[in-house]
TIVO-311747 format. One record per residue: x, y, z of N, C-alpha, C, O in turn. Coordinates in steps of 0.2 Angstrom, whole numbers, plus 5000, padded with zeros to 4 digits. Layout:
// TIVO-311747
XYZXYZXYZXYZ ...
This chain:
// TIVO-311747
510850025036510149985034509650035034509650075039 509050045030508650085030508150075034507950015034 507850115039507350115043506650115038506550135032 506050075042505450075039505050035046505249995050 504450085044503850055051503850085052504350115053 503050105055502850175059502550145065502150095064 502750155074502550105079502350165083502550215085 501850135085501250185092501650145097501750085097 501750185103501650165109501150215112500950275111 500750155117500350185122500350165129500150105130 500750215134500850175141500650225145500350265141 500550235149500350295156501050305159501050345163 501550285157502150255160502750315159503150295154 502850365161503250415154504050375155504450395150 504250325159504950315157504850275152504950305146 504550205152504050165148504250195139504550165134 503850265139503950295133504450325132504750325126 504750365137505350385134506050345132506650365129 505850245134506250225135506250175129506650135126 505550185127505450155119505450175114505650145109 505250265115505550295110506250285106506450285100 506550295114507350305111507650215109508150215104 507550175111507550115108507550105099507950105095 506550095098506450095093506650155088506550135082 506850225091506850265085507750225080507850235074 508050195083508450165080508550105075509050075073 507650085077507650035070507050045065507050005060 506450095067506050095063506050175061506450215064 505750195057505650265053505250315057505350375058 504850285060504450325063504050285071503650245071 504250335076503850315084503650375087503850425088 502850335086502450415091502250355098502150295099 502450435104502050395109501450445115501550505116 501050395118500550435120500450415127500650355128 500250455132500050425137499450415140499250375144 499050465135498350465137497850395132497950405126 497550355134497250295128496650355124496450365118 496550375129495950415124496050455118495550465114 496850475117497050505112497250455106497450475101 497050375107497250335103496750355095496950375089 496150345096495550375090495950435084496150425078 495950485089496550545083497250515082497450515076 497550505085498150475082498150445077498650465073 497750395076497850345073497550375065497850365059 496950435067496650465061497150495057497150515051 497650515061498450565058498950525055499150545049 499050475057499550415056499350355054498950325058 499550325049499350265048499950195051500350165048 499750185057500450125060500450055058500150005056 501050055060501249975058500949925061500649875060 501449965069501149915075501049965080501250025079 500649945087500549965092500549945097500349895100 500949975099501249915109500749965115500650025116 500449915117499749935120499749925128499649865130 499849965134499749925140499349885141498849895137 499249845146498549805147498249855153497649845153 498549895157498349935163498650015161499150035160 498050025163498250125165497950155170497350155170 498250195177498150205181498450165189498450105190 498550205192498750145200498550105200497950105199 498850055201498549995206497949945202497549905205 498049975194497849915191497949875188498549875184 497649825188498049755185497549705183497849645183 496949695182496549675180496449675171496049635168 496749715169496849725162496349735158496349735152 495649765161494949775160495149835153494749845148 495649875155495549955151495949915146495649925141 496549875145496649855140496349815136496449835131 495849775136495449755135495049805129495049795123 494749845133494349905132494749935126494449955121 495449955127495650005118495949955116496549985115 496049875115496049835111495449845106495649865100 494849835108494249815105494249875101493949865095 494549955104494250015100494750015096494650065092 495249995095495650005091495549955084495649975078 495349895086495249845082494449885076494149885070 494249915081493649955077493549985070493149995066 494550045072494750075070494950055064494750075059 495349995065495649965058495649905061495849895067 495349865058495149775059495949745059496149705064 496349785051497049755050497449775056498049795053 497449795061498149825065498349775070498049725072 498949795070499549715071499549775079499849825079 499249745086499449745091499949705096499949645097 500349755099500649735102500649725112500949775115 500349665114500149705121500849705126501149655127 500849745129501249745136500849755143500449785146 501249685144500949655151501649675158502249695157 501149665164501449675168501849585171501549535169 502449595174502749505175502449475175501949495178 502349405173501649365178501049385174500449355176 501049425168500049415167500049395161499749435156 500349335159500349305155499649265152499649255146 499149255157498549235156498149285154497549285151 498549365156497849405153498149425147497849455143 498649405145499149435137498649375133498249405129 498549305135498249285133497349285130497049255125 497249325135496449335131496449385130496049425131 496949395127497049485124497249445117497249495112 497349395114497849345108496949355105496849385101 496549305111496049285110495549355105495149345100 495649405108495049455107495549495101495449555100 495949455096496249515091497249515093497649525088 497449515098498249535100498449525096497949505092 499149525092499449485089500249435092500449385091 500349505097500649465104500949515110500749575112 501249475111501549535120502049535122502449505119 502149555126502949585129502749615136502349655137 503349585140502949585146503849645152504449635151 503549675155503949715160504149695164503849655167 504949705167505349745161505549715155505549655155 505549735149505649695143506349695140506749745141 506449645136507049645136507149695129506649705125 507549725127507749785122507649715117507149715114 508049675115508049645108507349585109507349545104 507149565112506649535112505949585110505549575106 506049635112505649715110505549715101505049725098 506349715099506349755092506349695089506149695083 506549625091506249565086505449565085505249545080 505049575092504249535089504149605086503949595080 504049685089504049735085504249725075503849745070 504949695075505049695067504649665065504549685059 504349595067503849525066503049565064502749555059 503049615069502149625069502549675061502349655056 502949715062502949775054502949705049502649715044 503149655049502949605042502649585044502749535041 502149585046501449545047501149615042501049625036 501049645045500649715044500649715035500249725030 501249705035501449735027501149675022501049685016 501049615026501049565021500049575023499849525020 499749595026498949575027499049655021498849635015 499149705023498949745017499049735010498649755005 499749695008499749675002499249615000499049604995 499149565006498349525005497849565003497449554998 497749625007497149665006496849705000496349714998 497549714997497749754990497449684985496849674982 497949644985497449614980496949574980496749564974 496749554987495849524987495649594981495549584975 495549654983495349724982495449724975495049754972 496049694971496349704964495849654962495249674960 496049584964495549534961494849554959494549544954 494549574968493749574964493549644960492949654958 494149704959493949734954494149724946493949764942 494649664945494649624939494149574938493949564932 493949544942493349504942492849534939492449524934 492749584943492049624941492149634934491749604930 492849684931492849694923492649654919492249664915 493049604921492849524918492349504918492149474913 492049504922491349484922490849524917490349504916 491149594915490749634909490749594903490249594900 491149574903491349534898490749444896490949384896 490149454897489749434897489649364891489849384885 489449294891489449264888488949264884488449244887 488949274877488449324872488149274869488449224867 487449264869487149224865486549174866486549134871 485949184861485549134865485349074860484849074857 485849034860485948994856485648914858485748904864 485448884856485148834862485848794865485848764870 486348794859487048784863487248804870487248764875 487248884867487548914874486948894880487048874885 486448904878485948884884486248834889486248844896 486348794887486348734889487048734891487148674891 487548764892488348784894488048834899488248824905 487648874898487348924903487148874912487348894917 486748804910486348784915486948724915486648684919 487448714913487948674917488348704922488648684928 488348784918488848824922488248824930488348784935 487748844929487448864935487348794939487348784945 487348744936487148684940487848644946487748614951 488548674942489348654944489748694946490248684948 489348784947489748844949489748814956490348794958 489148804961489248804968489648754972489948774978 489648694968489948654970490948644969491248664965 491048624973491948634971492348564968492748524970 491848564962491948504959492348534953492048574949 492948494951493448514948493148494941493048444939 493148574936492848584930493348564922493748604921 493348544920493748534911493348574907492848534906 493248634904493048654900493548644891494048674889 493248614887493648594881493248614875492648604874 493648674870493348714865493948724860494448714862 493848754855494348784851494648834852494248884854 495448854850495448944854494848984853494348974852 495049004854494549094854493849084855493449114851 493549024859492849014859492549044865491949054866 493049064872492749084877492749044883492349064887 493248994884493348964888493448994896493148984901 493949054895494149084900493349124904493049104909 493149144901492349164901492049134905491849144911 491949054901491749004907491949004913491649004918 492549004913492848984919492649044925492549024931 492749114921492649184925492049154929492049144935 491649154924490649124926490549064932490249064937 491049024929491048974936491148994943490848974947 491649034943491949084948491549134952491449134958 491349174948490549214950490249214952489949264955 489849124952489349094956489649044960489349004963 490249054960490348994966490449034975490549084977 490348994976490249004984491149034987491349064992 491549034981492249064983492249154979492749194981 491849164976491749244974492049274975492349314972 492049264982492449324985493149334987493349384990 493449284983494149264985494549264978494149264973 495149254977495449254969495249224964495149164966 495149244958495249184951496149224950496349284948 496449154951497249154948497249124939496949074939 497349134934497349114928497949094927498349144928 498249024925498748994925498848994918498448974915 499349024914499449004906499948924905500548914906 499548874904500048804907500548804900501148774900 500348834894501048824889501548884890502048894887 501248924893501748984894502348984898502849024897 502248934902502948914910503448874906503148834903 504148874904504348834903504448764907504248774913 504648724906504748654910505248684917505148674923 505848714914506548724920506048754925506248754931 505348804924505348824929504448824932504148864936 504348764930503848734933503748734938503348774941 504148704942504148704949504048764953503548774957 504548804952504448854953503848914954503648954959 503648914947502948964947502548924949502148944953 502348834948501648844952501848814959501348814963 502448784963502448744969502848834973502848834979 503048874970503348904973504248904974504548854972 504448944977505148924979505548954987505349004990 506148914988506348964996507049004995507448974992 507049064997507649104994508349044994508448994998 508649054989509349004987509248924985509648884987 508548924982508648864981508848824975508948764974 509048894972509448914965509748984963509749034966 510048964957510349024956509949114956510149174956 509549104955509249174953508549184959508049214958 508649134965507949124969508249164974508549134979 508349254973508349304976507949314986508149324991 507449294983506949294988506249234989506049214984 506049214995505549194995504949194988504649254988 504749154984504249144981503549124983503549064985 503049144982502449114984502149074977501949114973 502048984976501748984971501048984968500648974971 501048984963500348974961499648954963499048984964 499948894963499348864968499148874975498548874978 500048914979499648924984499449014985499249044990 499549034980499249094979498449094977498049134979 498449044974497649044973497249014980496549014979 497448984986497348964990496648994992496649054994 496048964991495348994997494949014990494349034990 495549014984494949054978494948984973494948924975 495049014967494748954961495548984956495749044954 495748914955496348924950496148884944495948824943 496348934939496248914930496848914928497248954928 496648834925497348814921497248804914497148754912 497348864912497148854904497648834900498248844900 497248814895497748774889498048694891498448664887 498048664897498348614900498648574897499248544898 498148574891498448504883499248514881499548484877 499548574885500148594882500448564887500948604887 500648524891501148534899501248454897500748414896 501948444896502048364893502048324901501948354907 502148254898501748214902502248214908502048164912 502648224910503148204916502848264921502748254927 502748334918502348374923501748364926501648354932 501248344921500648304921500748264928500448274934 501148244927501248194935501248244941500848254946 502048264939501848304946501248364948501148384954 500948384943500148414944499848384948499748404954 499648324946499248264948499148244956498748234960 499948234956500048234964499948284969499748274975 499948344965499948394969499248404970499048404976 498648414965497848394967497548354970496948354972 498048294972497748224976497848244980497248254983 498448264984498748284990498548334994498648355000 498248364989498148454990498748484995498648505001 499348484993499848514996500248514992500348464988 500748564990501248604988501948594993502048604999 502548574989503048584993503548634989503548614983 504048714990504148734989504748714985504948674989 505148724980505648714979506448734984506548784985 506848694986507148714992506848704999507048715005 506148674998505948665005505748585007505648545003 505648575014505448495013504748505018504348455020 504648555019503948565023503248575019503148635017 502848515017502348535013501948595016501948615022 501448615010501048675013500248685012500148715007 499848665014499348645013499048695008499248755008 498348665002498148724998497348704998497148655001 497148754996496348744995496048784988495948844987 495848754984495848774978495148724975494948674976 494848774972494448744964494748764959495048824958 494748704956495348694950494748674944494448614944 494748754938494548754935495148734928495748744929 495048694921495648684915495248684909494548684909 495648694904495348704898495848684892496448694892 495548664889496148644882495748664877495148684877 496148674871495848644864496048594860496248604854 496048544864496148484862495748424861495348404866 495648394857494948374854494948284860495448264863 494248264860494148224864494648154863494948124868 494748154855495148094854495748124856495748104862 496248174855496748194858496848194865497448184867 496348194870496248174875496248124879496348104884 495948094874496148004875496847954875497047894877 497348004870497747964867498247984876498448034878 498347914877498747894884499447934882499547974886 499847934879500447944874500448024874500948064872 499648074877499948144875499448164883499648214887 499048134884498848164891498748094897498848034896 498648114904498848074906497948054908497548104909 497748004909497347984912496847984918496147994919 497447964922497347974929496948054929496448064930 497648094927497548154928496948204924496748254926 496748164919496148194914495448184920494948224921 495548124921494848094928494848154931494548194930 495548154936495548204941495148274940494748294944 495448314933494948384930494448364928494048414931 494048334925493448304922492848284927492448244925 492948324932492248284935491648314932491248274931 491648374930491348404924491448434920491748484921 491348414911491648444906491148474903490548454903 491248534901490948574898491248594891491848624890 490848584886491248584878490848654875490348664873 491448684876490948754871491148754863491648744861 490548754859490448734851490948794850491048834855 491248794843491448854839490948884837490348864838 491248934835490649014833490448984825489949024822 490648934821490448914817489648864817489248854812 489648854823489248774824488648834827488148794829 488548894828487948934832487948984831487949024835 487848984822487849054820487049104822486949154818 486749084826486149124827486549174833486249224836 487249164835487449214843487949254839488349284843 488149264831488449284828488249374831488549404835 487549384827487349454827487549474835487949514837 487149444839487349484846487949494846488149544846 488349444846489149464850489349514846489549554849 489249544837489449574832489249624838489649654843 488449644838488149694840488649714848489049764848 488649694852488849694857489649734856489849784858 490049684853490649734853490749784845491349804843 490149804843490049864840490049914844490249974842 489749904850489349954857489949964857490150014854 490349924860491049934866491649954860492049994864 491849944856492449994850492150034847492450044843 491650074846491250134846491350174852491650224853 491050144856491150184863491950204866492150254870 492350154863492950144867493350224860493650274862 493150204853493750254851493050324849493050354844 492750334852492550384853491950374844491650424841 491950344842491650334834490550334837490250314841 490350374831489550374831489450294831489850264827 489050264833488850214833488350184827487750204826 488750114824488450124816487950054819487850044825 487750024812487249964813487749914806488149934802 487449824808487849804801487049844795486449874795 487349814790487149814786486649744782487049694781 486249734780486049654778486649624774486849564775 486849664768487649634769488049594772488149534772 488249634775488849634781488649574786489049534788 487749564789487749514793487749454791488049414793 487349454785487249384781488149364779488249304780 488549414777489249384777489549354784489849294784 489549384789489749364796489549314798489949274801 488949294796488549224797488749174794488749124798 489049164788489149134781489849124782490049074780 490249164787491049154788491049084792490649054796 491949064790491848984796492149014802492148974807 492549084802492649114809493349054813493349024818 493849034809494148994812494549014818494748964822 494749094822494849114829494449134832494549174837 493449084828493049104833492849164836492849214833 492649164844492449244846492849294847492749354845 493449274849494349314847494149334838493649354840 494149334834494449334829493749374826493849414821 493049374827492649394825492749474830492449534829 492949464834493049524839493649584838493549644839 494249554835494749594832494349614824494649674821 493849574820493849604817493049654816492849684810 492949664819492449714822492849764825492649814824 493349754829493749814829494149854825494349914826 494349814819494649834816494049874810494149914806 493549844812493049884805492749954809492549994805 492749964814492450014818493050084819492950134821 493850044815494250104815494250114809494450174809 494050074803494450084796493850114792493950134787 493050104796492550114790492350184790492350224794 492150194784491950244783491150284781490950334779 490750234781490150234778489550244786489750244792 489250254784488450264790488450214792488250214798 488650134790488350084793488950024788489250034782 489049964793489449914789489249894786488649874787 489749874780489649834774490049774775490349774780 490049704771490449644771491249674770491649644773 491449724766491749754763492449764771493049754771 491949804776492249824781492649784784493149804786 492449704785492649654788493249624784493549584788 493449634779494049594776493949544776494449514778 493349504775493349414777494049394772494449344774 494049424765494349394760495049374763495349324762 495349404768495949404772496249354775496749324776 495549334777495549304783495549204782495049174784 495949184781495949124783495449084787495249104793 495149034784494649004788494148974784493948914786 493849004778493148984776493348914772493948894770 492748864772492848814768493048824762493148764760 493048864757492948894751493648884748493848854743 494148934754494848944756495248894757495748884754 495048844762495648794763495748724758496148684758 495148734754494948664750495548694747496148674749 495548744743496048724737496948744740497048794743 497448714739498148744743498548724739498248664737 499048734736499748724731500348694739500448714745 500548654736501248634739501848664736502048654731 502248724741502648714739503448694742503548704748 503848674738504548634743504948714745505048774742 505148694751505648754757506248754755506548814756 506648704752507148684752507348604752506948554753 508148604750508348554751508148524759508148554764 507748444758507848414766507448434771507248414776 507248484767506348514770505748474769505948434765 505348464771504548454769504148514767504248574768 503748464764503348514759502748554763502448514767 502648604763502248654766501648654762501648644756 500948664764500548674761500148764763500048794768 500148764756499948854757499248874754499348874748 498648904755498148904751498348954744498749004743 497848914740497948944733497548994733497149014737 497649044726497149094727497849164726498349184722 497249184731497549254732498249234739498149224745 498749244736499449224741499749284743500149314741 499049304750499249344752499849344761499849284764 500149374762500849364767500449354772500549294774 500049384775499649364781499249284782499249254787 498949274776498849214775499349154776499349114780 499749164771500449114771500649124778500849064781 500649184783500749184790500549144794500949104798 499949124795499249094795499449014794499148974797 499749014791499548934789500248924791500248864793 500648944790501348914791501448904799501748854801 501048964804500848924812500548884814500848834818 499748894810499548834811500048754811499948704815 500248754806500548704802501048694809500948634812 501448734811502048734816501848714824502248694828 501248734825500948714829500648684832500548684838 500348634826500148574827500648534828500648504833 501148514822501748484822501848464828501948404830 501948514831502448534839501948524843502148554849 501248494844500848494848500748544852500448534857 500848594850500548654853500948674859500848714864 501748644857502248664863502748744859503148744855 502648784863502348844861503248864858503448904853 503848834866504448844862504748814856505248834853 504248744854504748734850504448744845504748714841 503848774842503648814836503848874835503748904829 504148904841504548984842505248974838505449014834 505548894839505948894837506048874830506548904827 505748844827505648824818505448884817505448894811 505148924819504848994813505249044816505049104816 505849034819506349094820505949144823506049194820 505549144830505349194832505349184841505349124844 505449234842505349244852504649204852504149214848 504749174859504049154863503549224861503149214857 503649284864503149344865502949354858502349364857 503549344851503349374845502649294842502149294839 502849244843502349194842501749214845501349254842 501549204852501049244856500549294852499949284851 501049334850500649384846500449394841500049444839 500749344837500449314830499849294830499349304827 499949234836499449194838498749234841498149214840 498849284845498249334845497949354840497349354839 498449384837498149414829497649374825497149394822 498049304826497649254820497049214824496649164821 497049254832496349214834496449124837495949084837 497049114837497449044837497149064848497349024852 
């Protein structure tokens, strides 16, 4: 079996150390031991330990545990995270105890038993491994937050204003948010925003894709699972929900998750407690539970596709972000804004639009919204070649979307026993026909993501990324 863990011993005691040494070097990677406490500071600067088994007395005839006490505190100084281990003399089981109190993690007391030794020792190296892996990703989280938060909600629309002073009036509060818009309007955004200002900041934003789980393993990804509680459940899982525990979890897309899961969501937000799959011990969570759909109010209402109960439950404040159609005054910023950042990003001189080019941008119905106005802004900042953009750069003609476009569409039959498809007339270009034949597929299918994978003969991942492309 592979050794791992790096374990400090510190005793006055040289048998003490010679007798832990030769013990522990037999289960862990690495043991240093010292007799001096005051060499604790450099040691530690040389080595980074797992655990630390710590006397509580150094010197004759003491036993008041004052000195332990004393390089508990200075060690804890050193590293807040370190997993100490105290040794006590028989009987000072009260002073192990206010040693638990001031930081310990636990103790062992003389003479010690050899495998009582290398059990809590093995205990503190998993504790230790699992606070740095907490550590790492609080440290991941709030440096994805911060990125994300670059990503600013662009616009002074009297729209967005007013999406602005909801977000600020419901960030603090840990009142459970529904944000409802069409894709690529920026919901996620809100939600980041929500997160920002809320009083949990400083702890995870978890983003849940709810059409992206399939149903077999629902339970799993958000309640969790216990090694063997199925075939492929290797090891402990931590779920969703209780990974976002203490921070704020988004569940976006939710209109996707059919009604029997629904349920079991529902129960889980009342209860505020998670049971693992394989387990019967619930687990307590702490969560602001932000959701977002793009599912229209009446689709919302219909009992037959959402549940109710469960709509109350997310809605205690709904926040409706408009399409980029309905506020074309935040047009020009956002254009301007990610002209800055794919100019900057592929290394290009920095152009300007053109009276052209904006008056067109404006005039578009933008049907993938800020997603779609953003893909083709990057696409014009790789392909143009003039001083400054033209209408020309943007391909609106391409693009699926304008009222102009959709009025006019030919039917045509697929086949025998097929339904008729409709496809816009005009220019029948392939991208287009791609476009509409999604659409079409994923409404059908309400927006359940495998079984429109499955009528258009594609992988989940290859739909996905159509649906990126097309601002869906």
């Amino acid at each position: 079996m592979e050794k791992h863990g790096s374990i400090l011993i510190v005793d006055d005691d040289d048998d003490i150390l010679v007798a832990g040494r030769l013990l522990l070097k037999r289960h862990f990677e690495n043991v240093v031991t010292i007799s001096e406490p005051s060499q604790i500071a450099a040691t530690m600067k040389e080595t980074e330990f797992d655990a630390i088994l710590l006397d509580m007395n150094f010197g004759p005839g003491q036993s008041s545990g004052d000195e332990g006490f004393h390089w508990l505190a200075e060690i804890l100084k050193i590293d807040p995270e370190a997993v100490v281990i105290m040794i006590t003399a028989h009987g000072g089981v009260n002073i192990a105890v206010e040693a638990m109190k001031m930081g310990a993690t636990d103790f062992v007391s003389k003479p010690w038993q050899n495998e009582k030794v290398v059990a809590t020792l093995s205990a503190a190296v998993k504790l230790r491994d699992s606070r740095s892996k907490a550590a790492t990703l609080k440290q991941a989280n709030r440096a994805l937050v911060a990125d994300k938060g670059s990503q600013q909600i662009i616009g002074n629309s009297s729209a967005l204003k007013d999406i602005q002073l909801m977000i600020e009036r419901a960030a603090p509060t840990d009142a459970n948010v529904l944000i409802v818009g069409e894709n690529g309007t920026g919901k996620e955004l809100v939600a980041r925003e929500l997160h920002r200002l809320s009083n949990r900041n400083g702890e995870i934003f978890l983003s849940v894709d709810m059409g992206a789980i399939s149903e077999s393993l629902f339970d799993s990804e958000l309640f969790g699972h216990k090694r063997g509680s199925f075939t492929d459940a290797k090891e402990d899982r931590v779920g969703r929900l209780h990974a976002a525990s203490g921070g704020t979890l988004f569940l976006d897309e939710i209109g996707n998750l059919p009604l029997h899961l629904q349920a079991k969501l529902l129960t889980v937000l009342e209860q505020r407690k998670v049971t693992p799959v394989g387990s019967n011990q619930p687990i307590p969570i702490d969560v602001r539970v932000i959701a977002a759909t793009n599912l229209t109010p009446k689709q919302l209402s219909d009992e037959n596709r959402f549940r109710q109960d469960l709509l109350f439950r997310l809605n205690t404040v709904e926040i409706c972000v408009p399409p980029l159609r309905e506020r074309p005054d935040d047009i020009e910023e956002i254009a301007n804004y990610y002209i800055d950042l794919y100019c900057r990003k592929y290394d290009k001189p920095l152009k300007t639009l053109s009276g052209q080019a904006l008056a067109a941008i404006k005039a578009y119905a933008w049907p993938g919204n800020v997603r779609a106005l953003r893909h083709a802004i990057e696409r014009a900042v790789i392909l143009s070649q003039g001083t400054s953009f033209t209408a020309s750069d943007f391909a609106l003609e391409t693009h699926p979307g304008s009222a102009g476009e959709l009025e006019n569409k030919i039917t045509v039959k697929t086949g025998p026993g097929h339904e008729d498809i409709e496809l816009p007339d005009g220019n029948l270009n392939l991208e287009r026909m791609e476009y509409v034949l999604i659409e079409r597929s994923l409404k059908k299918h309400r927006y359940n993501i495998s079984h429109a994978a499955k009528e258009l003969g594609l992988t989940r991942a290859a739909l996905y990324r159509r649906m990126e492309k097309y601002g869906f």
